[in-house]
MDTraj code that builds the backbone (N, CA, C; nanometers):
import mdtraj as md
import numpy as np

residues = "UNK UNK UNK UNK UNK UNK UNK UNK UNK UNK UNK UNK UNK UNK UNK UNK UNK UNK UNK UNK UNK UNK UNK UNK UNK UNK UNK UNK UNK UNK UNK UNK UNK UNK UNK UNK UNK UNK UNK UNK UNK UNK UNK UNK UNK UNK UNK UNK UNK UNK UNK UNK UNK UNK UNK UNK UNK UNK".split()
xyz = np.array([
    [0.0822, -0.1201, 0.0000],
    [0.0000, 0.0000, 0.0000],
    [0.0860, 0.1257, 0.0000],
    [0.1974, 0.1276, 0.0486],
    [0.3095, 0.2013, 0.0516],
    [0.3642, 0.2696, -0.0802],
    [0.3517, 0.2069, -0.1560],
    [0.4525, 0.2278, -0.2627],
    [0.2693, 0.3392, -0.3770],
    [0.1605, 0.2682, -0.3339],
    [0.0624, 0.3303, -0.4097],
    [0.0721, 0.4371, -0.3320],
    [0.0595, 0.5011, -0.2495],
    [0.0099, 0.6452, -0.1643],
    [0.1484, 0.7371, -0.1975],
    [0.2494, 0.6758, -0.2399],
    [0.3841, 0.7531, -0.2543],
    [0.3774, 0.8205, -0.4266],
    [0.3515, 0.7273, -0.5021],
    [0.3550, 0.7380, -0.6546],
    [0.2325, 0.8059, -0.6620],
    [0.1255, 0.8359, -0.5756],
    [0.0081, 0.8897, -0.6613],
    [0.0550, 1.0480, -0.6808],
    [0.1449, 1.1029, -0.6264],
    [0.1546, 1.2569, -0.6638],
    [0.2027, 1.2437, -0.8368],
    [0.2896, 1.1503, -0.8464],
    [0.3728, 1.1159, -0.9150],
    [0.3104, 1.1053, -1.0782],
    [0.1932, 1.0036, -1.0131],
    [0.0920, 0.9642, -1.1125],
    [-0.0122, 1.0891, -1.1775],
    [-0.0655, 1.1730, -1.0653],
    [-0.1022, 1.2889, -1.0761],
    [-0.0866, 1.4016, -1.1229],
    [0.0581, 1.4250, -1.1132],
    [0.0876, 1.5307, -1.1331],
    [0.1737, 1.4665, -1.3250],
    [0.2062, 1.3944, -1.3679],
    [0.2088, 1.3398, -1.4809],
    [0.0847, 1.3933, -1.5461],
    [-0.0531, 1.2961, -1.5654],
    [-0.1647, 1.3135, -1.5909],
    [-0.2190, 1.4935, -1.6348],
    [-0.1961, 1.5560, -1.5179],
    [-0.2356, 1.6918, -1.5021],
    [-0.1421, 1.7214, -1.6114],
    [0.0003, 1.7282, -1.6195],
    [0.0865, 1.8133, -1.7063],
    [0.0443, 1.7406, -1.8419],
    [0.0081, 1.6612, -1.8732],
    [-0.0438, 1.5825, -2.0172],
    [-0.1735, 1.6781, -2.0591],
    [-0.2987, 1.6699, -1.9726],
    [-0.3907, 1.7389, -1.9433],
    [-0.3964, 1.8935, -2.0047],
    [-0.2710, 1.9708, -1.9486],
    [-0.2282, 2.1086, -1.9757],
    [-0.1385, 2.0671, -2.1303],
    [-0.0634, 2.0162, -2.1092],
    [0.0310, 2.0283, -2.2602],
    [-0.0853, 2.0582, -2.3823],
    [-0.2089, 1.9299, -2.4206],
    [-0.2637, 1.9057, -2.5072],
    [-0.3563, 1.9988, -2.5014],
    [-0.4250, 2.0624, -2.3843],
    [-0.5526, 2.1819, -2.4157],
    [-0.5209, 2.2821, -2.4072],
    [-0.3701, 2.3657, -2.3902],
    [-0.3381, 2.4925, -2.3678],
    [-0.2069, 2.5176, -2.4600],
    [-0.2468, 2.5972, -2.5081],
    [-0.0756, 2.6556, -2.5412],
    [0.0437, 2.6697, -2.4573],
    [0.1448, 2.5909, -2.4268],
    [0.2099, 2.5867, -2.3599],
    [0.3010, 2.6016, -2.3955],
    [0.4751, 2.6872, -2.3882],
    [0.5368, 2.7290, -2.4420],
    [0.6559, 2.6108, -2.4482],
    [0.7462, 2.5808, -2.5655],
    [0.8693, 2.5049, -2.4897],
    [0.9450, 2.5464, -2.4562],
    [0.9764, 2.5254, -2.3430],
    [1.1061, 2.5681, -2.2083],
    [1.2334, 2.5832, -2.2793],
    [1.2525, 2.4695, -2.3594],
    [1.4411, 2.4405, -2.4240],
    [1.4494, 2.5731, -2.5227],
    [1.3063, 2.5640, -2.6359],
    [1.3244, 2.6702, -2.6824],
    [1.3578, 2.8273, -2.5878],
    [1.2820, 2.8805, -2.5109],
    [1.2151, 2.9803, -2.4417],
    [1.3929, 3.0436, -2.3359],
    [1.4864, 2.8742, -2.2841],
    [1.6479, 2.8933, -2.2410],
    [1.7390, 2.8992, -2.3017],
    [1.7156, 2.8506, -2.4246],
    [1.8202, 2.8660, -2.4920],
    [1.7899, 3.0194, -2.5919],
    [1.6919, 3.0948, -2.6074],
    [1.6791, 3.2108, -2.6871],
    [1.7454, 3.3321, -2.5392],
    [1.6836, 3.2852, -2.4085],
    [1.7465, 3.3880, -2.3178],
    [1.9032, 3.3409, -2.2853],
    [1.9576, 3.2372, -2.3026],
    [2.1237, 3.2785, -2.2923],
    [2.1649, 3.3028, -2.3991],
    [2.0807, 3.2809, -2.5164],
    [2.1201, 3.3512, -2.6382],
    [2.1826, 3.5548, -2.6420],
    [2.0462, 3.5678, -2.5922],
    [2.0471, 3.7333, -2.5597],
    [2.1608, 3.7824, -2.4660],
    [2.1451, 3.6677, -2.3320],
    [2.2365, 3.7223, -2.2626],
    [2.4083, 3.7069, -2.3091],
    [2.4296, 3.6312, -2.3828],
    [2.5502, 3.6261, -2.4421],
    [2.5843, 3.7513, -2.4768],
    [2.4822, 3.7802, -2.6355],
    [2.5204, 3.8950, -2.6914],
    [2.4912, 3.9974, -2.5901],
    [2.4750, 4.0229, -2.5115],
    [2.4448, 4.2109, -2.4034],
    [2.5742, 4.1654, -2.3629],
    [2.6339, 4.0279, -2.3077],
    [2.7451, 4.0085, -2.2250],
    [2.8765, 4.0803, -2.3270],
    [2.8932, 4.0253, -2.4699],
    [2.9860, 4.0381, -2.5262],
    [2.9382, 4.2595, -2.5957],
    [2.8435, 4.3083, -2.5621],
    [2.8377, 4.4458, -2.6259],
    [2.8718, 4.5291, -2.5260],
    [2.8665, 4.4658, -2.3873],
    [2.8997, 4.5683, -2.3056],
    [3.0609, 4.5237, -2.2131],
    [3.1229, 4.4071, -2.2858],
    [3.2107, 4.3694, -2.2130],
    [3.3339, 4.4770, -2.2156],
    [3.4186, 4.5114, -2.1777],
    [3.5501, 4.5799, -2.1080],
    [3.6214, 4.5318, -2.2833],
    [3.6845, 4.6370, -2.3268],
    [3.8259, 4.5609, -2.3937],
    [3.9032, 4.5377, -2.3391],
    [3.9531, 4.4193, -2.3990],
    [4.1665, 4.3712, -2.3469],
    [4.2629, 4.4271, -2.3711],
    [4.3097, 4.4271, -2.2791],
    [4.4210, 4.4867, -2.2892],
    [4.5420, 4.4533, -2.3698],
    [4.6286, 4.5144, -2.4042],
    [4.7315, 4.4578, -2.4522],
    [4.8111, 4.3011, -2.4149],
    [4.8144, 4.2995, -2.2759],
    [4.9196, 4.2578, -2.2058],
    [4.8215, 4.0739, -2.1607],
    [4.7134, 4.0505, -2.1932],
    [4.6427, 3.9696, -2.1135],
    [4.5653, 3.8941, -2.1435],
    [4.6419, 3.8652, -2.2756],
    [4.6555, 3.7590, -2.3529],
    [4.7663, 3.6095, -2.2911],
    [4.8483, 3.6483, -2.2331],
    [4.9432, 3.6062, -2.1970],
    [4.8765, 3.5234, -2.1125],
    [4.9175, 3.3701, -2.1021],
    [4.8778, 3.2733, -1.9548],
    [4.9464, 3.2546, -1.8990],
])
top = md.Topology()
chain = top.add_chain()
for i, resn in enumerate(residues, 1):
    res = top.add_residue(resn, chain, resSeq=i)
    for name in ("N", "CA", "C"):
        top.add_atom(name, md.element.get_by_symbol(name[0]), res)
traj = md.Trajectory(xyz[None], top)
């Protein structure tokens, strides 16, 4: 009985997100992280500092 009362969130909360995927517009995530470190790249590299001469060197 243990193992049913543990998995039902499990089972539930599966179901529900199936539920939402198919009747709602739901956005995809992979798309939605990879377009924001996209952006943040480029702001990172437009506002970054230039190098210096010297610091190149390891």
């Amino acid at each position: 009985m243990g193992i049913i009362t543990r998995s039902f969130s499990l089972i539930a909360g599966t179901m529900f997100g199936i539920y939402i995927a198919q009747n709602y517009n739901v956005p995809n995530i992979k798309k939605v992280v990879n377009e924001t470190l996209f952006t943040a790249k480029k702001v990172e590299e437009k506002y970054r500092k230039p190098k210096k001469p010297g610091d190149d060197v390891v």
